[in-house]
C-alpha positions as CSV (number, residue, x, y, z in Angstrom):
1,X,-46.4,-131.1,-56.2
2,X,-46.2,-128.3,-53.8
3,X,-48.1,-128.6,-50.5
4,X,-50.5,-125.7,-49.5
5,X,-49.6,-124.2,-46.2
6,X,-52.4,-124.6,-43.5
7,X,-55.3,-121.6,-43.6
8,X,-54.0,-121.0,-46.7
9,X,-56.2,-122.1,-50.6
10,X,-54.9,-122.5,-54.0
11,X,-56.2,-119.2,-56.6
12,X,-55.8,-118.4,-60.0
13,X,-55.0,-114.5,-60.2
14,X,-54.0,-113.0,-63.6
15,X,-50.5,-110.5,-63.6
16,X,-49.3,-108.9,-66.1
17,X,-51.0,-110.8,-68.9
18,X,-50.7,-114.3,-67.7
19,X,-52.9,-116.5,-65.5
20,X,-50.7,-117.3,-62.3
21,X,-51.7,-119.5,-59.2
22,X,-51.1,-118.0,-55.8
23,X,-51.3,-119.7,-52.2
24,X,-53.7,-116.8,-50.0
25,X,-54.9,-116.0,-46.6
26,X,-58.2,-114.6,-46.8
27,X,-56.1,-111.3,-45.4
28,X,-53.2,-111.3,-47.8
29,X,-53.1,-107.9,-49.7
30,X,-52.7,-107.5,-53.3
31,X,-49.1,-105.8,-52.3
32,X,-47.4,-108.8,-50.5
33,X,-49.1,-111.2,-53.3
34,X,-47.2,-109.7,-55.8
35,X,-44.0,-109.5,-53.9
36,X,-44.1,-112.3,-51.5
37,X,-45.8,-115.2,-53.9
38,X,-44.9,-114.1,-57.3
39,X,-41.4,-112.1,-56.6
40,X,-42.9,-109.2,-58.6
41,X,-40.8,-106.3,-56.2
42,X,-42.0,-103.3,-58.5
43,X,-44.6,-102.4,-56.3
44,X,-43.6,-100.7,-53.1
45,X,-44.1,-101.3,-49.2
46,X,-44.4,-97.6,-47.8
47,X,-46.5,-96.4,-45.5
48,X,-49.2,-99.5,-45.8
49,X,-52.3,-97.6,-45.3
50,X,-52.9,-96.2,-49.0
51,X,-51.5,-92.8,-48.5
52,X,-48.5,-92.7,-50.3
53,X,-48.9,-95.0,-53.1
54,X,-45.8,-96.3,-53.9
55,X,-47.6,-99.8,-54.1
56,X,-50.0,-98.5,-57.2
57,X,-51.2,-101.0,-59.8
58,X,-53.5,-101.4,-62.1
59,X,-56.5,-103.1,-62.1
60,X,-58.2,-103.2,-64.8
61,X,-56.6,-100.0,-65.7
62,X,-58.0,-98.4,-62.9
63,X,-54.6,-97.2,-60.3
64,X,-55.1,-98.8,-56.8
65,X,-53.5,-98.8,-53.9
66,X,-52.3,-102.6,-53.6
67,X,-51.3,-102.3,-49.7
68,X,-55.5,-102.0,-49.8
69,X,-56.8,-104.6,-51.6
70,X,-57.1,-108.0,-50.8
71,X,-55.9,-110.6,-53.4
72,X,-59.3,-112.7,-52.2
73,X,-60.9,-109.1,-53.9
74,X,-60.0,-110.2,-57.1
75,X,-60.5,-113.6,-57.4
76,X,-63.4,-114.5,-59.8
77,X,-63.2,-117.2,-62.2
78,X,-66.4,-116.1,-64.0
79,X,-64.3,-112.8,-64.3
80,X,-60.8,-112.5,-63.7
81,X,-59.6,-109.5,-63.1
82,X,-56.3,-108.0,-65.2
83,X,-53.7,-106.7,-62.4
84,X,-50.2,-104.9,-64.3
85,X,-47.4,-103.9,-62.2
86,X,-44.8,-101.5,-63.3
87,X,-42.9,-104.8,-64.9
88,X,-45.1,-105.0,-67.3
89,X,-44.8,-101.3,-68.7
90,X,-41.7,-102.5,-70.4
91,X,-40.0,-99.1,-71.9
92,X,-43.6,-97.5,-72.1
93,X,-44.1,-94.0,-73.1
94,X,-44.3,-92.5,-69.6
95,X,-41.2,-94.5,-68.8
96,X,-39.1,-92.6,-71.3
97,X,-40.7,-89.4,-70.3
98,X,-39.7,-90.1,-66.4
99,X,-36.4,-90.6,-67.7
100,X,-36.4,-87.5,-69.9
101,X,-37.7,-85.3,-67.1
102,X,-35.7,-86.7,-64.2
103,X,-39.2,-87.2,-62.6
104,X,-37.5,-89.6,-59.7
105,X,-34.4,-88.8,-57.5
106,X,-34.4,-92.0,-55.1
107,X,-36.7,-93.9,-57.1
108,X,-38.7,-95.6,-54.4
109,X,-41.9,-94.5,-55.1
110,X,-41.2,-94.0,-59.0
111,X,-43.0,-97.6,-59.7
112,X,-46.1,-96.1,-57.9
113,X,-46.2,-93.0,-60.2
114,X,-45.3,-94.6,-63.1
115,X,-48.7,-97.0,-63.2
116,X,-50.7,-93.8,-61.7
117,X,-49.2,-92.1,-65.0
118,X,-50.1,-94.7,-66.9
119,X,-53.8,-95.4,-65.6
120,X,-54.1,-91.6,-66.4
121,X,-52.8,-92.3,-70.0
122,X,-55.0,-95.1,-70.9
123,X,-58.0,-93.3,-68.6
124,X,-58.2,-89.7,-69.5
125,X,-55.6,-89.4,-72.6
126,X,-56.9,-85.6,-72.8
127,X,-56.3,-84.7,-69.4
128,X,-55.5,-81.2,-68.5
129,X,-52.8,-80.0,-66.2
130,X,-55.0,-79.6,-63.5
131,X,-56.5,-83.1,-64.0
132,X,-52.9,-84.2,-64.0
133,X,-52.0,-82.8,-61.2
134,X,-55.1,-83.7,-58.9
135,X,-54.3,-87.2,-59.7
136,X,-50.3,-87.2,-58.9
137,X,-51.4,-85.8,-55.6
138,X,-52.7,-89.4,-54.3
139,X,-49.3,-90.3,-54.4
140,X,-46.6,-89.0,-52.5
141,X,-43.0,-88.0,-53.6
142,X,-40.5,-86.5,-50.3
143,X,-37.3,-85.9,-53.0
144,X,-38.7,-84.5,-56.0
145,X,-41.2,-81.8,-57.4
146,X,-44.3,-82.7,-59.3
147,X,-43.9,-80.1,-61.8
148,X,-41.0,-82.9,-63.2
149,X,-43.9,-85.6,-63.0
150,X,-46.7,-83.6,-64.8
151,X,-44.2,-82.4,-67.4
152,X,-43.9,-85.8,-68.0
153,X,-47.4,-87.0,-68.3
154,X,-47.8,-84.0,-70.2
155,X,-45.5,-85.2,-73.0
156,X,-46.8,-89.0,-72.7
157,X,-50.3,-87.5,-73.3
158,X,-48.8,-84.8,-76.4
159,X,-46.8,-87.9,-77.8
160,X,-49.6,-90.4,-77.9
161,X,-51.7,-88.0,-79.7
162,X,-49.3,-87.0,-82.0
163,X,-49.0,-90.6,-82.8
164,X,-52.9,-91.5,-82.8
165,X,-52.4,-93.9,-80.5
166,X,-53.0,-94.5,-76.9
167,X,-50.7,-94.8,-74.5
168,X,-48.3,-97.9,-74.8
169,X,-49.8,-101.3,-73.5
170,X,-47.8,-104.2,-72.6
């Protein structure tokens, strides 16, 4: 049995499809949950203040910023809330589009735009450019263009209705 560190209280949080248990401070954010408690490393530490995004999950496949949310935000047993982090996309459609459109050159904040892409996907699957491109901008890439990115969208969001289907779900 492990022993619960003081000012700390036992949660159930569910990640990625499965029901986990997590050890919190009321202050823990959603960002060092998944890295720290769970060793889920996908999403990023950056700039810690929501402005660059390379922390972005999903929540209920809404993209948030994780460095802003409190894990205590999303603890409800009546409701549990569904968190995915990019390890969950496992080879999704925008995946192979980043890939195909070399939308990433050092990679660190790729995990971010990936589940922004994604929320965008599932949210809006007949986004515009312009739509795209309004929501790429709450992230922030400093070694790449976001023309690659939106290309890429672009093609998840041709591909998925070519195929009738939505975007790919873990």
């Amino acid at each position: 049995m492990q022993r619960i560190k003081p000012g700390r209280a036992e949660h159930l949080i569910t990640v990625n499809g499965e029901q986990r248990r997590v050890s919190l401070r009321p202050a823990d954010t959603l960002l060092y949950t998944l890295r720290d408690e769970l060793g889920l490393t996908g999403a990023k530490p950056g700039c810690e203040n929501g402005d660059c995004g390379a922390c972005t999950v999903l929540v209920d496949d809404v993209p948030m910023k994780s460095c802003l949310l409190l894990t205590m935000e999303l603890v409800d047993e009546s409701r549990p809330r569904q968190i995915e982090t990019v390890e969950a996309l496992d080879r999704a459609a925008v995946q192979e589009q980043f890939l195909r459109h070399w939308a990433f050159q050092c990679g660190y904040c790729t995990s971010g735009f990936l589940m922004l892409a994604e929320g965008l996907c599932r949210q809006r699957p007949d986004a515009d450019a312009s739509e795209m491109l309004d929501w790429m901008r709450s992230n922030i890439c400093r070694c790449t263009s976001y023309a690659e990115l939106i290309h890429a969208v672009a093609d998840t969001l041709q591909r998925s209705a070519r195929e009738g289907a939505e975007p790919a779900h873990p």
